[in-house]
C-alpha positions as CSV (number, residue, x, y, z in Angstrom):
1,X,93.5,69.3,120.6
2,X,92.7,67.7,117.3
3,X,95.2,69.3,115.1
4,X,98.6,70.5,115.9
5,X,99.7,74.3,114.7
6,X,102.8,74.5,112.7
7,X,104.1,77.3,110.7
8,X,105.9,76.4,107.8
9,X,108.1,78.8,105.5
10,X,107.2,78.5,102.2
11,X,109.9,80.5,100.1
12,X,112.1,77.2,99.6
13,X,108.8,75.1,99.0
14,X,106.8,74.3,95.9
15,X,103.4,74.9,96.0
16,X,100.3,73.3,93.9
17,X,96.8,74.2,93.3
18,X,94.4,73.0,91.5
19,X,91.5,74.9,90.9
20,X,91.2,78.8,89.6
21,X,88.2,80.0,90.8
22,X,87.1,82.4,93.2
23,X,88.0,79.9,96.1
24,X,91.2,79.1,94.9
25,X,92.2,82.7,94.8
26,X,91.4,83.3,98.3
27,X,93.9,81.0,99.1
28,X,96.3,81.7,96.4
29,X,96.4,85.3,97.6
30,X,97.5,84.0,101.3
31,X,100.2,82.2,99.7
32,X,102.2,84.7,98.2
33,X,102.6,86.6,100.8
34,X,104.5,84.1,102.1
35,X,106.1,82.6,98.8
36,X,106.4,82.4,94.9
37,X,106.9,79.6,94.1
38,X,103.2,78.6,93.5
39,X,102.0,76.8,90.5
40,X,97.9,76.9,89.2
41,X,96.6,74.0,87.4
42,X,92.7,75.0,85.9
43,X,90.8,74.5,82.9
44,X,90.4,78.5,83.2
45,X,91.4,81.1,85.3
46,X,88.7,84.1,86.7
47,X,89.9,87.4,85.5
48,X,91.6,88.6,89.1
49,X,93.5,85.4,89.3
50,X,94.7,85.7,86.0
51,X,95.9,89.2,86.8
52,X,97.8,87.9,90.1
53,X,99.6,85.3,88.0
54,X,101.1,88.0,85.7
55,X,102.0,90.5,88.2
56,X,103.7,87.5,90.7
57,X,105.2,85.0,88.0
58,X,103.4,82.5,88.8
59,X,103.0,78.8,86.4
60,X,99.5,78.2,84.5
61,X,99.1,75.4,83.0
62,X,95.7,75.8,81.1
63,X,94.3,72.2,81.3
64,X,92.9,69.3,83.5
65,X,94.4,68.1,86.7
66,X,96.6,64.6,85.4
67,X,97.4,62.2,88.3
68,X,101.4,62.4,87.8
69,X,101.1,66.4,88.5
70,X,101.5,66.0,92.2
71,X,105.1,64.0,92.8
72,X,107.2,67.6,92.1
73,X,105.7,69.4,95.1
74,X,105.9,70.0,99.1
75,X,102.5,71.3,99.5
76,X,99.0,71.0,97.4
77,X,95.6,72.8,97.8
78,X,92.4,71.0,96.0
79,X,89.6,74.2,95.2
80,X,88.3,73.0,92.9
81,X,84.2,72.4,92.5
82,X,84.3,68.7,91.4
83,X,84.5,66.8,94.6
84,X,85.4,63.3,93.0
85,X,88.8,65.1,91.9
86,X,89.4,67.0,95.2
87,X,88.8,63.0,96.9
88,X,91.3,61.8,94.2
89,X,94.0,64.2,94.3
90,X,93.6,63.8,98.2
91,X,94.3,60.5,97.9
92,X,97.5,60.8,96.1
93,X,98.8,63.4,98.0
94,X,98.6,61.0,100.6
95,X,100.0,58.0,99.0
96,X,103.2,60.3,98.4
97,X,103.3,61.6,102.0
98,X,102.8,65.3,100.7
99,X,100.8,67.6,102.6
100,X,97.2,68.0,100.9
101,X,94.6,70.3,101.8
102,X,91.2,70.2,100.3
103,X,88.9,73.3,100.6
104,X,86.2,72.9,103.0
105,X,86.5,69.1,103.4
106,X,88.6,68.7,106.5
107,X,88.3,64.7,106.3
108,X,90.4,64.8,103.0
109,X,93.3,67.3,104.8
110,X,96.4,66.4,106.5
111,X,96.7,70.2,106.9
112,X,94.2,73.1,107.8
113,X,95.0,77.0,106.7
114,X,92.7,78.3,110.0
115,X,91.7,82.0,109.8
116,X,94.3,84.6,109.7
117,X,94.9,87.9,111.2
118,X,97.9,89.0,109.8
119,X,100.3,91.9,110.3
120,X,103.4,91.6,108.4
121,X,105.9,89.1,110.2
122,X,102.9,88.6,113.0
123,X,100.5,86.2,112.2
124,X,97.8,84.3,114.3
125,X,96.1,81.1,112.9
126,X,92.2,80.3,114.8
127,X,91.6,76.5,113.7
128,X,88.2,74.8,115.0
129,X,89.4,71.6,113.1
130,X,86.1,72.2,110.8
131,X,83.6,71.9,113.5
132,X,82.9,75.8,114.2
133,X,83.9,77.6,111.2
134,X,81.5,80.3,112.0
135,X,82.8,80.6,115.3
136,X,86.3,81.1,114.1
137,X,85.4,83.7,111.6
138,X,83.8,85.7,114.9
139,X,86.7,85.2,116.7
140,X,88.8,86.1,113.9
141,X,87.0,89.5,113.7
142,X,87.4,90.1,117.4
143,X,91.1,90.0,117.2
144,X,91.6,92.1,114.4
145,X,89.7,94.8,116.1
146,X,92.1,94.4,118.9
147,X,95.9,94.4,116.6
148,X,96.5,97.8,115.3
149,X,98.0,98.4,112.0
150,X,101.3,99.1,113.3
151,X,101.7,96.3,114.4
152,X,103.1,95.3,111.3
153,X,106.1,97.7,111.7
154,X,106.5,97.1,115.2
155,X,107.6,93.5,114.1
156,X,109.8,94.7,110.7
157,X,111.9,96.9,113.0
158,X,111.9,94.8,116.1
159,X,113.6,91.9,113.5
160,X,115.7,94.5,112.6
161,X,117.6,95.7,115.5
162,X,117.1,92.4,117.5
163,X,121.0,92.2,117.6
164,X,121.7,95.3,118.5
165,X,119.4,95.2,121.6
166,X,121.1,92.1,122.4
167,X,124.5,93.5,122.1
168,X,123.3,96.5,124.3
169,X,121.3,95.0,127.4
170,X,123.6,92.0,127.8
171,X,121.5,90.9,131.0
172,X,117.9,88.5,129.3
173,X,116.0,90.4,132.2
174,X,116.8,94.1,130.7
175,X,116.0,93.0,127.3
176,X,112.7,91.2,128.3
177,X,112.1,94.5,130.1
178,X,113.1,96.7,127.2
179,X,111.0,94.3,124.6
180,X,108.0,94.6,126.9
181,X,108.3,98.6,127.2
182,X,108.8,98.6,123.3
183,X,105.7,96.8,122.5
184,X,103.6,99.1,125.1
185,X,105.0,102.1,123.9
186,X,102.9,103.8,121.3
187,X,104.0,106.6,120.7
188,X,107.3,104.6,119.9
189,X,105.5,101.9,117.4
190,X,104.5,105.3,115.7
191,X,107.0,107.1,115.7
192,X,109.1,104.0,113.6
193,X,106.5,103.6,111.1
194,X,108.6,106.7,109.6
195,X,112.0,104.9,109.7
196,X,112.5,103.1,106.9
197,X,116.3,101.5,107.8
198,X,117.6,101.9,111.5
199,X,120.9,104.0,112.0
200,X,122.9,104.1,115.2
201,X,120.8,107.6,115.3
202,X,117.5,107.0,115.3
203,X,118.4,103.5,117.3
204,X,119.5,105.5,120.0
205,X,116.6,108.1,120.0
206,X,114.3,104.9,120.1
207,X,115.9,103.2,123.2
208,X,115.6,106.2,124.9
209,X,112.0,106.7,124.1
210,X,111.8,103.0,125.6
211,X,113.9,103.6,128.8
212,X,113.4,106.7,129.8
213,X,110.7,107.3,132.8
214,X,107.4,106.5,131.9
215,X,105.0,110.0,131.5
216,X,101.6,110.1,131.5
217,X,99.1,110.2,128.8
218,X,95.6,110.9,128.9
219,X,93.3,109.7,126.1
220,X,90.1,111.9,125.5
221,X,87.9,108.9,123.7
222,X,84.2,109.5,122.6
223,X,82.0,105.8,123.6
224,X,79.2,106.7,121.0
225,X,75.7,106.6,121.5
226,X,75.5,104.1,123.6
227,X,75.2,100.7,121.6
228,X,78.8,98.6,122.2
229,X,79.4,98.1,118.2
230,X,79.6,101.3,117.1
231,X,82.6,102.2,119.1
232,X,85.8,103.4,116.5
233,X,88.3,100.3,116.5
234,X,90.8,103.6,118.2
235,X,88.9,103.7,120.9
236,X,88.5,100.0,121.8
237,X,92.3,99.6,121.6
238,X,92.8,102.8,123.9
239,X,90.4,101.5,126.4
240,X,92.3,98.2,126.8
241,X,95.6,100.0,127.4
242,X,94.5,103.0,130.2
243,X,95.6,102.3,133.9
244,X,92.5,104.8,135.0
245,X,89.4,104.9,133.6
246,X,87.5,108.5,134.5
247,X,83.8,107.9,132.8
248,X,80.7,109.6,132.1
249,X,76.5,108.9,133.1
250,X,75.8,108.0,129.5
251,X,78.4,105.2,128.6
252,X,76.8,102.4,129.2
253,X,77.5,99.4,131.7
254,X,78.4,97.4,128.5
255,X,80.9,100.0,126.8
256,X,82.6,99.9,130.1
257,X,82.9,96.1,130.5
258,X,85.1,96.5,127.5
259,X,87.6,98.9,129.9
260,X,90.8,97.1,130.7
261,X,89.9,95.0,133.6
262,X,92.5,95.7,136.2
263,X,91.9,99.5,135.3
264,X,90.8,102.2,138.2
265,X,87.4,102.8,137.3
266,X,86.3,106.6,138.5
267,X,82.8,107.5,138.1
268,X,82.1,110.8,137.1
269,X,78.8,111.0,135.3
270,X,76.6,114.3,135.4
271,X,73.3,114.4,135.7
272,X,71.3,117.9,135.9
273,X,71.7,119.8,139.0
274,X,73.8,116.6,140.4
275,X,77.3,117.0,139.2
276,X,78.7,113.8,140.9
277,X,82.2,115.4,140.1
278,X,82.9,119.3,139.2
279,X,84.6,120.0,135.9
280,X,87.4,121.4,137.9
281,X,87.9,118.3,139.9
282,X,88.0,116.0,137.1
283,X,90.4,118.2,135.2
284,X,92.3,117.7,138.6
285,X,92.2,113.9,138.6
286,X,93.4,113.5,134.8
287,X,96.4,115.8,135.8
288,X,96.9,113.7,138.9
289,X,97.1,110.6,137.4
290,X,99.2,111.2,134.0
291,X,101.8,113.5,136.4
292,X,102.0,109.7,138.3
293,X,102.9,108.3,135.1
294,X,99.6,106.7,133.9
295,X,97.7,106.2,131.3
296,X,94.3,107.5,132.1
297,X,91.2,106.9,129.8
298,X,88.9,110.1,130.4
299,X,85.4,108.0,128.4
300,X,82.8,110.3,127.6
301,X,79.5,109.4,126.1
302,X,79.0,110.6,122.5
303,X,81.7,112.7,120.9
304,X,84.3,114.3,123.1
305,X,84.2,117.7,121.6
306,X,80.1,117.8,120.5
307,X,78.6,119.3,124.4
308,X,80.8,116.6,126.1
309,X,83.6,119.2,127.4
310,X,86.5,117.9,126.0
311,X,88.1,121.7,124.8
312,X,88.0,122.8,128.6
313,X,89.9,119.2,130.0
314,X,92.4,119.7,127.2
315,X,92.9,123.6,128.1
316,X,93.9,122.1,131.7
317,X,96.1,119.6,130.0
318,X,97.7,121.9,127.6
319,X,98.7,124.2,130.6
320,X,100.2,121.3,132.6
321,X,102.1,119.9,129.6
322,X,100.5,116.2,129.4
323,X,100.6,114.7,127.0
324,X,96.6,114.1,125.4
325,X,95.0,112.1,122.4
326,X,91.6,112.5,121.4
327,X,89.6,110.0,119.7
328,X,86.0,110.8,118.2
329,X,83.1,109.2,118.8
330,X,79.6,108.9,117.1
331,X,78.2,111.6,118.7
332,X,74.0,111.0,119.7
333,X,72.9,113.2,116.7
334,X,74.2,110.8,114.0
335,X,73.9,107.4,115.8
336,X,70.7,108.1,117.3
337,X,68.8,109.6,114.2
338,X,70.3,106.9,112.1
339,X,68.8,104.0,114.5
340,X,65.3,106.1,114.9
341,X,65.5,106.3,111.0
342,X,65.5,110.0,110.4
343,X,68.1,111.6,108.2
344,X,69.2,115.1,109.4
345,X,69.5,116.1,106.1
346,X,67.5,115.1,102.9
347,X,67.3,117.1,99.7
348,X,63.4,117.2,99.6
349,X,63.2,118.4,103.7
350,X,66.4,119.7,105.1
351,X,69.7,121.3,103.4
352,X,71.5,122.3,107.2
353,X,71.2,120.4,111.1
354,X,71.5,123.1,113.9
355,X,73.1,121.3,117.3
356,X,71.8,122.7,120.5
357,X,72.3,121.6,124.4
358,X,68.7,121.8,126.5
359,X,70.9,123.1,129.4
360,X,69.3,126.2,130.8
361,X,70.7,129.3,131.6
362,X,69.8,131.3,134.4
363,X,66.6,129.4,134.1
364,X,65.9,130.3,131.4
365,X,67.2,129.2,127.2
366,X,68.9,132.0,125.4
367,X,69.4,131.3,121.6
368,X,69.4,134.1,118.4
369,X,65.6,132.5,118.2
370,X,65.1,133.3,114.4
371,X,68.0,131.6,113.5
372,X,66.0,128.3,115.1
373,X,62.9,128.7,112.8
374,X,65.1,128.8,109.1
375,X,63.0,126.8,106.4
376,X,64.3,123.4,105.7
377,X,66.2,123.3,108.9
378,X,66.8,120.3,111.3
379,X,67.2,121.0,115.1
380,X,68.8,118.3,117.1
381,X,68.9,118.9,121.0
382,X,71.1,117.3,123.1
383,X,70.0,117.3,127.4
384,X,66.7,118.8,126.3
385,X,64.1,116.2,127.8
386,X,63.6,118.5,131.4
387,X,63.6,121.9,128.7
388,X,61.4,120.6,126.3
389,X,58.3,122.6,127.2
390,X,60.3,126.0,126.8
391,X,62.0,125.1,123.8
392,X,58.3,124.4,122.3
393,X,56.8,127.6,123.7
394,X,60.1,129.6,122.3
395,X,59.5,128.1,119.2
396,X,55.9,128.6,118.3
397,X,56.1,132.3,119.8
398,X,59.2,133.0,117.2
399,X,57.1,131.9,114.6
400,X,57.6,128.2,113.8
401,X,54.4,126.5,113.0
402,X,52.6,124.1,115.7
403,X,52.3,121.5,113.4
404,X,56.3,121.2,112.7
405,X,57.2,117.6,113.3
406,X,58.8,116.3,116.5
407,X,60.7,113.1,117.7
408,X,62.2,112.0,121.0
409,X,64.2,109.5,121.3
410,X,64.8,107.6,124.9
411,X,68.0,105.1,125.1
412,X,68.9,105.7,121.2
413,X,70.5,102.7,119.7
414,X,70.4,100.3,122.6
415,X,67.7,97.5,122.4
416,X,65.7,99.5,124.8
417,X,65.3,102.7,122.5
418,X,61.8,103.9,122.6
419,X,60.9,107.1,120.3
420,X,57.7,109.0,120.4
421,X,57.0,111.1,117.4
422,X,54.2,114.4,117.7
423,X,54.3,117.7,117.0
424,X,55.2,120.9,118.7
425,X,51.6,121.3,120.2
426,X,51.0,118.3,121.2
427,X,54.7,116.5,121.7
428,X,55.3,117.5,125.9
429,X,52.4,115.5,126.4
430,X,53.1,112.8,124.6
431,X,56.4,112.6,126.0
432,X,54.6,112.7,129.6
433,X,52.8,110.1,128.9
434,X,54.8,107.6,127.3
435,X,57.3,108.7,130.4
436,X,60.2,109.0,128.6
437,X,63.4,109.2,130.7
438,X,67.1,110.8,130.1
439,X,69.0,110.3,128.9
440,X,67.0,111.2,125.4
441,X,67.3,113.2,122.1
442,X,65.1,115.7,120.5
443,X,64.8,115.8,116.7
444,X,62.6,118.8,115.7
445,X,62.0,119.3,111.6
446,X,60.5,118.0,108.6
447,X,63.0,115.2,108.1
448,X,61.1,113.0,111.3
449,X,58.1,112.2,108.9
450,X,60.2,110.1,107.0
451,X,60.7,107.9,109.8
452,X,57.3,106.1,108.9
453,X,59.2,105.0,105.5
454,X,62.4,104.6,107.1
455,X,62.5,103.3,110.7
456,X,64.4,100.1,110.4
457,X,65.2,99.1,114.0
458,X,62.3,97.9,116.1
């Protein structure tokens, strides 16, 4: 490795910078979190760095950088935009063996900052010794997506009753084991963000949380649309943490590569007429599996609770007392109009979005039909590819004109989205011909003729 990573504690240490612009305070504001004792030498200050200095004590001294500044201090940072004087104040830094950093020019450091993800006490440095900065700031992003918040009291009170978990699992192995359960418990790391101080009460109440036989858990998560980055941060933390993974026909092969790795993967996607699993059966395997004691992942394309079942698997949980979370997810209306560039709703076209599922009953649809053909109106139908036809008949027989704008939108949000716009006389054949596939949405209103002005993924 080209540089070594060392963590130093600051609140003994004196700290210089020079500089008091906008890169300066980027650092500045790193640095008191970890101490005060930080002094800015500038010319002038921006207006938020002048604030921080105020509100944290810091020392200003309002002039030029003068070579005999540096000898009183442990640490100095050069952000300044006058790269002769970051060389020169490098170079004395140097000459007094005091650890110099020098924004941006890594050949004038003796020490790099990295990129920080930070959660209280927990704190993780990426350092690409300046040859991949961009690299690191991906990185960077990756991991905070993958800390939660709590984190940050997860640490504060595990500092806090270190000792008294020592003094109560005398064997290392039981308090590795406890530490471990702790930190994988989280409905524990919760459950302390309420406790401000420990007491031997809510101490004990904790360790027994930790200790006591592991229940199961099922998370109801919604994967989105289909396109990997639009998952909820929730859900992606969830998914790395299930033991079973029971998924649906519309997640997508690259949601699901982001599923814990060592995780039982069930398939149990629906298509029409081809139920690969019956409801019943998969409320059956998510009691199984949480009454084992595991955390089971039931992933579900879209939003759990918009046509994606999730009420009826949580009836059946709720009888057999296990324990459930449910996390939304973009459901296909919102991420797949956004991505075909139609708004549901626009002042000038539509003031309210009707929701409706394309399965059919009995073979045949049955919707309050008037209520479909309200002015200003947006209908979004979800599984409707197979019952398009009908839906068009049903609608120009009620009344709705055969002009009214359509859209249909194959694979929406993934690379491979294809949309064919028409209108209700003309859009089944359209579709036919352009052989759209499931799974797909239907947009029917005025609202898809903006999507000439604003389609902005090709």
């Amino acid at each position: 490795m080209d540089n070594f990573p060392i963590f130093i504690n600051l609140k003994e240490k004196s700290v210089l910078v020079v500089g008091a612009g906008d890169i300066a305070l980027r650092k500045i504001v790193l640095l008191i979190k970890a101490g005060k004792n930080i002094t800015v030498i500038a010319k002038s200050a921006c207006l938020e760095l002048k604030q921080l200095i105020v509100e944290h004590s810091l020392i200003f001294h309002q002039r030029a950088f003068r070579d005999d500044d540096i000898t009183n201090y442990d640490l100095i940072i050069a952000a300044t935009n006058d790269q002769k004087l970051n060389a020169r104040i490098s170079k004395i830094a140097r000459h007094h063996k005091i650890l110099v950093n020098v924004v941006d020019q890594p050949k004038l450091c003796t020490f790099t900052m990295g990129s920080i993800v930070e959660r209280d006490a927990l704190v993780i440095a990426i350092s690409s010794a300046g040859k991949a900065p961009v690299l690191v700031r991906l990185l960077r992003e990756k991991i905070e997506t993958l800390i939660p918040s709590y984190y940050s009291f997860a640490v504060q009170y595990a500092g806090r009753i270190r000792l008294d978990i020592q003094r109560k699992f005398k064997s290392l192995k039981k308090r590795r084991l406890f530490w471990e359960s702790f930190f994988d418990n989280e409905s524990v790391l919760k459950k302390i963000q309420l406790v401000k101080k420990p007491s031997p009460s809510n101490l004990k109440d904790i360790i027994h949380h930790v200790t006591k036989y592991k229940t199961g858990e099922v998370y109801l998560v919604g994967a989105g649309p289909g396109e990997r980055d639009l998952l909820t941060l929730r859900a992606l933390h969830l998914m790395q943490k299930c033991d079973v993974c029971i998924y649906d026909n519309l997640v997508s092969k690259e949601i699901l590569e982001l599923v814990r790795r060592d995780a039982d993967k069930i398939y149990a996607g629906k298509k029409r007429d081809q139920h690969t699993i019956e409801q019943h059966k998969i409320n059956e395997l998510l009691i199984k599996y949480a009454k084992e004691g595991k955390t089971v992942l039931r992933l579900k394309g879209g939003d759990p609770f918009i046509f994606g079942r999730g009420g009826e698997e949580i009836e059946s949980l709720l009888k057999n007392k296990i324990n459930f979370q449910v996390v939304p997810g973009i459901t296909a209306a919102n991420g797949i109009s956004a991505y075909a560039g139609i708004p549901l709703t626009h002042r000038d076209y539509a003031q309210s979005c009707l929701f409706l599922t394309g399965h059919l009953k009995d073979g045949t649809l049955v919707f309050d039909w008037p209520k479909l053909i309200a002015k200003k109106q947006t209908l979004v139908i979800y599984m409707g590819l197979l019952s398009l036809p009908d839906f068009v008949n049903k609608l120009i027989e009620h009344g709705m004109s055969k002009i009214m704008p359509v859209a249909v939108i194959e694979s929406g949000t993934l690379i491979t989205q294809k949309v064919v716009c028409g209108e209700l006389k003309n859009i089944s054949k359209k579709v036919q011909t352009a052989r759209i596939k499931s799974p797909a949405l239907i947009i029917i209103g005025e609202v898809v003729r903006l999507r000439s002005k604003l389609n902005w993924f090709a």
